[in-house]
C-alpha positions as CSV (number, residue, x, y, z in Angstrom):
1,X,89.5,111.8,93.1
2,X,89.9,108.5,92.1
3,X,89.2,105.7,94.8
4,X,91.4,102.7,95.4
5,X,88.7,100.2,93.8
6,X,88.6,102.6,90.7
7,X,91.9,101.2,89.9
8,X,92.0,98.0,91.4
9,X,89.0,95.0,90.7
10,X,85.8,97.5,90.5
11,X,83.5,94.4,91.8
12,X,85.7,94.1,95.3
13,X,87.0,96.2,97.8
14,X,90.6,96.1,98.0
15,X,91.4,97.5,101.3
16,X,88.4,96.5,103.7
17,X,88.9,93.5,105.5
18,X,92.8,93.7,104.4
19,X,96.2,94.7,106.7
20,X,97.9,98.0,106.2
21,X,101.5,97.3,106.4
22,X,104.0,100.0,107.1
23,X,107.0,100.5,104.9
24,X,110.2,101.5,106.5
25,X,109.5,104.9,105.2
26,X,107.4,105.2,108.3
27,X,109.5,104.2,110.9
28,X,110.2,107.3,113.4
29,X,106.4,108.3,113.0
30,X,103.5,106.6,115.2
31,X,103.2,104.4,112.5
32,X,106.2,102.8,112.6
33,X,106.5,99.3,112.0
34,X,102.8,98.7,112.1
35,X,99.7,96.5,110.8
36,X,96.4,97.9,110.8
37,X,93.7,95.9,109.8
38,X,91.2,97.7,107.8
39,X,87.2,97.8,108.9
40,X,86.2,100.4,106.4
41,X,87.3,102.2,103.1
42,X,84.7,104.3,101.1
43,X,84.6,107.8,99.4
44,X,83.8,109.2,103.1
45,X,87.8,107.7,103.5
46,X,89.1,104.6,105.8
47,X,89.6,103.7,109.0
48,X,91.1,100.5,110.7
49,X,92.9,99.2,113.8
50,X,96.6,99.1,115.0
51,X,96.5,95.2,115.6
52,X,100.8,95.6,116.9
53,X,100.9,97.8,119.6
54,X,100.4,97.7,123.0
55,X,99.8,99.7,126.0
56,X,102.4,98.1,127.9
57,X,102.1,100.6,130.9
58,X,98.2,101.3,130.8
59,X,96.3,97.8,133.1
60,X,92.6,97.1,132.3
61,X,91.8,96.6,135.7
62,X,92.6,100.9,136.0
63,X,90.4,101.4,132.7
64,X,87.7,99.6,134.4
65,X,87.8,101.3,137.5
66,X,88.0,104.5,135.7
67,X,84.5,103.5,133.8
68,X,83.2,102.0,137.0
69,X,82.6,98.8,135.6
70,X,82.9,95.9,138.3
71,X,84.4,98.2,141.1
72,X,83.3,95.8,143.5
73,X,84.5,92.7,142.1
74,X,87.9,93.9,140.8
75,X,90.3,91.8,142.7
76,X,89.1,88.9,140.5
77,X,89.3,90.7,137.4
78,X,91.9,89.4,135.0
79,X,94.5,91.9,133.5
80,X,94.4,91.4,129.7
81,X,96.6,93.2,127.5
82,X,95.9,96.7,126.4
83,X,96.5,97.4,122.5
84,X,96.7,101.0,121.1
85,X,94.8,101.1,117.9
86,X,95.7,104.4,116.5
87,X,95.9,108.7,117.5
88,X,92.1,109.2,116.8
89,X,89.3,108.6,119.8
90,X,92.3,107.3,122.0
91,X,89.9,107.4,125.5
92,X,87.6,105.0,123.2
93,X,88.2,101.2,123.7
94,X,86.8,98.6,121.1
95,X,87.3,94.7,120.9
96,X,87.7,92.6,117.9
97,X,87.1,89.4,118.6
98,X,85.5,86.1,117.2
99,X,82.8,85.0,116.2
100,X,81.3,82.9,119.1
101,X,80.3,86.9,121.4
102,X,77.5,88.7,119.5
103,X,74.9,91.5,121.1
104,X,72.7,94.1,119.6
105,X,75.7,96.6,119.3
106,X,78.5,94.3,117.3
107,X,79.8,94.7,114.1
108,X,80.7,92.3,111.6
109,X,84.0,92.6,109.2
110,X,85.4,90.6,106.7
111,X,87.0,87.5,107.5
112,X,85.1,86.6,110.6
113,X,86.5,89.1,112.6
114,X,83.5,90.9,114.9
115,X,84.0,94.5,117.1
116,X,82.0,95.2,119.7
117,X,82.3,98.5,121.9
118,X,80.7,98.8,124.8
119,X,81.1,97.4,128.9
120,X,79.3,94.5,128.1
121,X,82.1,92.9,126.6
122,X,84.3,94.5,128.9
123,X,82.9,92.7,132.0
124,X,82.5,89.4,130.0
125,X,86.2,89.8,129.4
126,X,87.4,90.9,133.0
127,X,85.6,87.5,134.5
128,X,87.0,85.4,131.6
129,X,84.2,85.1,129.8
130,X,83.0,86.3,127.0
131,X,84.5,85.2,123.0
132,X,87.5,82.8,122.8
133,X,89.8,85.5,121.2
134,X,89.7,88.8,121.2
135,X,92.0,92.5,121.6
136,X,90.9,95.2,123.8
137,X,92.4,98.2,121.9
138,X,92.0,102.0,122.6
139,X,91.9,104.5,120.0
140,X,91.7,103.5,115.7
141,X,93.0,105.0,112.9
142,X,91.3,106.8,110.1
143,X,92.2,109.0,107.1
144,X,90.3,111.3,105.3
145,X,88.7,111.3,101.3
146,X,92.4,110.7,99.3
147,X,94.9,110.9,101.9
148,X,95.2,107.2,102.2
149,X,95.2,107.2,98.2
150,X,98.1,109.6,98.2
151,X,100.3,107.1,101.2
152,X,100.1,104.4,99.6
153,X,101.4,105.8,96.0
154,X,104.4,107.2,97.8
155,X,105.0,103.5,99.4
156,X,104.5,104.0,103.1
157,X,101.8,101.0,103.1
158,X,102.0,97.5,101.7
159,X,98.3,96.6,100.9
160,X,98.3,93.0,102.3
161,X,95.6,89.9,102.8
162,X,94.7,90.0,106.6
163,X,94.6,86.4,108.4
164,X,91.9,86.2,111.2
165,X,94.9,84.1,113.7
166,X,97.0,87.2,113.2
167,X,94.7,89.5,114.3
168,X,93.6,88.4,117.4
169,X,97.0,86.7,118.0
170,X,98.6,88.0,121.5
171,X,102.6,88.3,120.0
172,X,102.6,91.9,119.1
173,X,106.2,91.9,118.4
174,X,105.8,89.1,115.8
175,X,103.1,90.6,114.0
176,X,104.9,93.2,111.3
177,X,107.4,90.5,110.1
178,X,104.5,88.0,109.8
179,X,102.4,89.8,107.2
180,X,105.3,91.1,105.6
181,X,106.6,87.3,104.9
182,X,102.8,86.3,104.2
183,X,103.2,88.9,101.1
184,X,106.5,87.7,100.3
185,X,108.5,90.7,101.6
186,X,111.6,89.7,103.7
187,X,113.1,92.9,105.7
188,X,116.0,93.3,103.9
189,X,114.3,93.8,100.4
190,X,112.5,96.7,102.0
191,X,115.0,99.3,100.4
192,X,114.0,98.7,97.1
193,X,110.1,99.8,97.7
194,X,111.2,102.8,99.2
195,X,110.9,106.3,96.9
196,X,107.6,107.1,94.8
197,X,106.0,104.5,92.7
């Protein structure tokens, strides 16, 4: 099986650090109209964030409670957006944020972008504190040795450069159009990228 930096330039990693964009060939699937930034691609396969979604009807303030972080000082905690990151580990939550938050337990991805998971962060966040950007998402995405190989030869992913504003910017709905324009796609030239390669 041949990886994606087999074909592509052998000295860089194409897809970490990068957005997944959806093609329209996904639309009706959980992927529809999605970006995922990508944390992680190696021969063990890839796994990234849904940066486009959110949880409209799911409130932090019931997450916290439900981990019993702050229960007695929830009436000041402030009710930050909820992002679904993907089908896999859903009851996880994970923040990407920037660079000025850093503990013992936070990772760092390309482009500045940092993830931490645990309640630290979470009660940082729920007292306005913590970094000066960030997502709370729940759940990622991943996909095993080849089968992201095989997606994107049949066209259902743009492979695009992933802007640090974009990911932690708050306008889900704004998101999919962006990075498709910051490729050079515009919506209605979709049609011709559909079908194999």
């Amino acid at each position: 099986m041949k990886l994606i930096t087999d074909i592509f330039d052998k000295n860089k990693n194409p897809i970490e650090g990068n957005f997944l964009v959806s093609n329209l060939r996904l639309d009706g699937t959980l992927f529809e109209r999605t970006v995922i930034y990508m944390c992680q691609y190696d021969e063990t396969g890839a796994m990234g964030f849904v940066i486009n979604k959110s949880f409209g009807e799911i409130e932090f303030k019931k997450i916290l409670t439900q981990m019993g972080v702050l229960e007695k000082q929830i009436d000041q905690v402030e009710n930050i957006p909820v992002y679904y990151g993907g089908p896999v580990d859903i009851a996880k939550g994970y923040v990407l944020h920037s660079s000025d938050f850093k503990d013992k337990t936070t990772e760092v991805y390309k482009n500045g972008i940092h993830m931490t998971a645990n309640t630290h962060i979470l009660e940082e966040l729920a007292l306005g504190k913590g970094p000066k950007k960030s997502i709370f998402i729940l759940g990622h995405s991943s996909w095993e040795p080849g089968q992201l190989e095989r997606e994107i030869e049949h066209n259902s992913w743009f492979l695009v450069p992933s802007k640090k504003n974009l990911i932690l910017d708050h306008e889900c709905d704004k998101k999919w159009d962006q990075a498709l324009s910051d490729f050079g796609i515009k919506k209605r030239r979709l049609s011709r990228f559909q079908g194999h390669a």
